[in-house]
Each structure stands twice: as C-alpha cells, then as structure tokens.
C-alpha positions in Angstrom: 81.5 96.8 119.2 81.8 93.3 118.4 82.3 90.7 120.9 85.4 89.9 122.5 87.3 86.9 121.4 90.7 85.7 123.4 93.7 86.5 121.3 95.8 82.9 121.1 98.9 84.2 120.0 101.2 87.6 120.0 101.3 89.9 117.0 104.7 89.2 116.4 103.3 85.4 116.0 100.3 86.5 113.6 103.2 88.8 111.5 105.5 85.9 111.3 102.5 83.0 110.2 101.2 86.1 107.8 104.5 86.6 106.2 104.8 83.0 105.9 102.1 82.4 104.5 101.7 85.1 101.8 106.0 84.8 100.7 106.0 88.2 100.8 109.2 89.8 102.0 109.8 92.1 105.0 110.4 95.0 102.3 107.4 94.3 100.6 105.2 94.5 103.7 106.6 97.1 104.8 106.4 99.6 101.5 102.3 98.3 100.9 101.8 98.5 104.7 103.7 101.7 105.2 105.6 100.9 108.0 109.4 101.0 108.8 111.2 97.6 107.0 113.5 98.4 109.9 110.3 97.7 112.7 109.5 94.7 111.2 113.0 93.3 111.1 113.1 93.8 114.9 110.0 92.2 115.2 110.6 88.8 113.3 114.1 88.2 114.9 112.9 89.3 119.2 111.0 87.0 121.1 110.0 89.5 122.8 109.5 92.4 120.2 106.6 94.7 119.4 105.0 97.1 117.7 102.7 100.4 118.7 99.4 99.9 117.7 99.0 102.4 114.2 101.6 99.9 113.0 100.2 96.8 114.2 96.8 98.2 112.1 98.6 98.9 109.0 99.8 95.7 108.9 97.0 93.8 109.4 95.4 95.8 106.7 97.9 95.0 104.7 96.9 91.4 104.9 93.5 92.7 104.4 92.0 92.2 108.2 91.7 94.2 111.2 94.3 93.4 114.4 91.9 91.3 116.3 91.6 88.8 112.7 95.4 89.2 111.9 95.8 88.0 115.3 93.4 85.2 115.6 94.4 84.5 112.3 91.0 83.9 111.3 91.1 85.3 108.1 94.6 85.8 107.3 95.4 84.0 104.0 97.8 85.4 101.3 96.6 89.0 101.0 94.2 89.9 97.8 95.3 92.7 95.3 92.9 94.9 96.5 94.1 94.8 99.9 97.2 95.7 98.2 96.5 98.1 96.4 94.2 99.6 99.5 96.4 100.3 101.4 98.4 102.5 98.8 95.3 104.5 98.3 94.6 108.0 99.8 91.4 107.7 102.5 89.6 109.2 99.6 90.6 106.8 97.0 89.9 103.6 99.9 86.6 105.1 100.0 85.9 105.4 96.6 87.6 101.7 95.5 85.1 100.7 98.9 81.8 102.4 97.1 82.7 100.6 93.8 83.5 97.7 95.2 79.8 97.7 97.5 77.8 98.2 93.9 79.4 95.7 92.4 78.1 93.4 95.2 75.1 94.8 94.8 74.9 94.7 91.3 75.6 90.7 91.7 73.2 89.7 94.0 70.6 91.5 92.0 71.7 89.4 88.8 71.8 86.0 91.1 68.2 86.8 92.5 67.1 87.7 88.8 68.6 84.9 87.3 66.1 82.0 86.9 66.6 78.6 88.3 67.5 75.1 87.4 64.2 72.7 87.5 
C-alpha cells in the first residue's frame, strides 16, 4: 500500500472543514454520499462523535478522495460533478464513467504530444 502519513485531525474535523468548504448541506451529503443525514447531524454537533468506517468512505468519496486524503485534507476542495455524480452510480456504471474517463486522458496526452511546438 502506500505509505503511511500521520492523520492531523479527527474525521469529524475533516467532515466539518469539507462541508464548509464545499456549502453543501448535511442533506445534500448525505443523499450523494448515501449515508444517514441523521449520522451526520450527530457527527457535526459531538466533540466526541464518529462514524464506522463504510460511512467514513462514502463520504470521503463524496468529496471525491479516499479517508486518509479527506482526513489530511490534502485534496479536499469543493467536490467535482463527477464525484457527484460517482457516487450515485451502480459499481458498474463507476467503472464504466472510470474507463471513459481514462481514454479521455489518454486521448489528450496523445493530442499534447502530437501537437507541434512553439519556436
């Protein structure tokens, strides 16, 4: 696996600076996460609340990262539409919208190495 990097803050932490962050409401998380709006109520008003780990995923693949980014908060900006809409997908429609989306890099860095250059 990757290598191991200290988490600096609590998932609760990295949910609230998320939410923040995007404007996004505790309903709308919730429904494009798939998680209870109920859980993460609990989580943003206890200091000392939680959630299990398939939750804490969703989430942070909601925001369009996995846990350990979400919580270094590496990466975590407002989330993309195709996060979005990711994580409404079947696992068969992630993996197609995944397929496309790795041609279309493809397909671009083939143009941008074809393309000539400036003198």
């Amino acid at each position: 696996m990757g290598k191991n990097v200290p988490m600096s803050k609590s998932f609760r932490e990295a949910y609230l600076a998320a939410k923040a962050a995007s404007g996004f409401s505790a309903a709308k998380i919730a429904k494009g996460a798939g998680v209870s709006e109920e859980q993460l109520k609990k989580l943003a008003q206890r200091e000392t609340a939680s959630t299990n780990v398939d939750d804490a995923v969703k989430i942070a693949v909601f925001f369009g990262v996995i846990v350990e980014e979400f919580i270094d908060g590496r990466k975590v900006t407002a989330p993309g539409r195709i996060a979005e809409i990711s994580t409404r997908l079947s696992p068969e429609g992630r993996a197609l919208l995944e397929r496309v989306a790795e041609a279309q890099l493809v397909s671009e860095e083939n143009q941008s190495q074809k393309s000539p250059s400036a003198d």
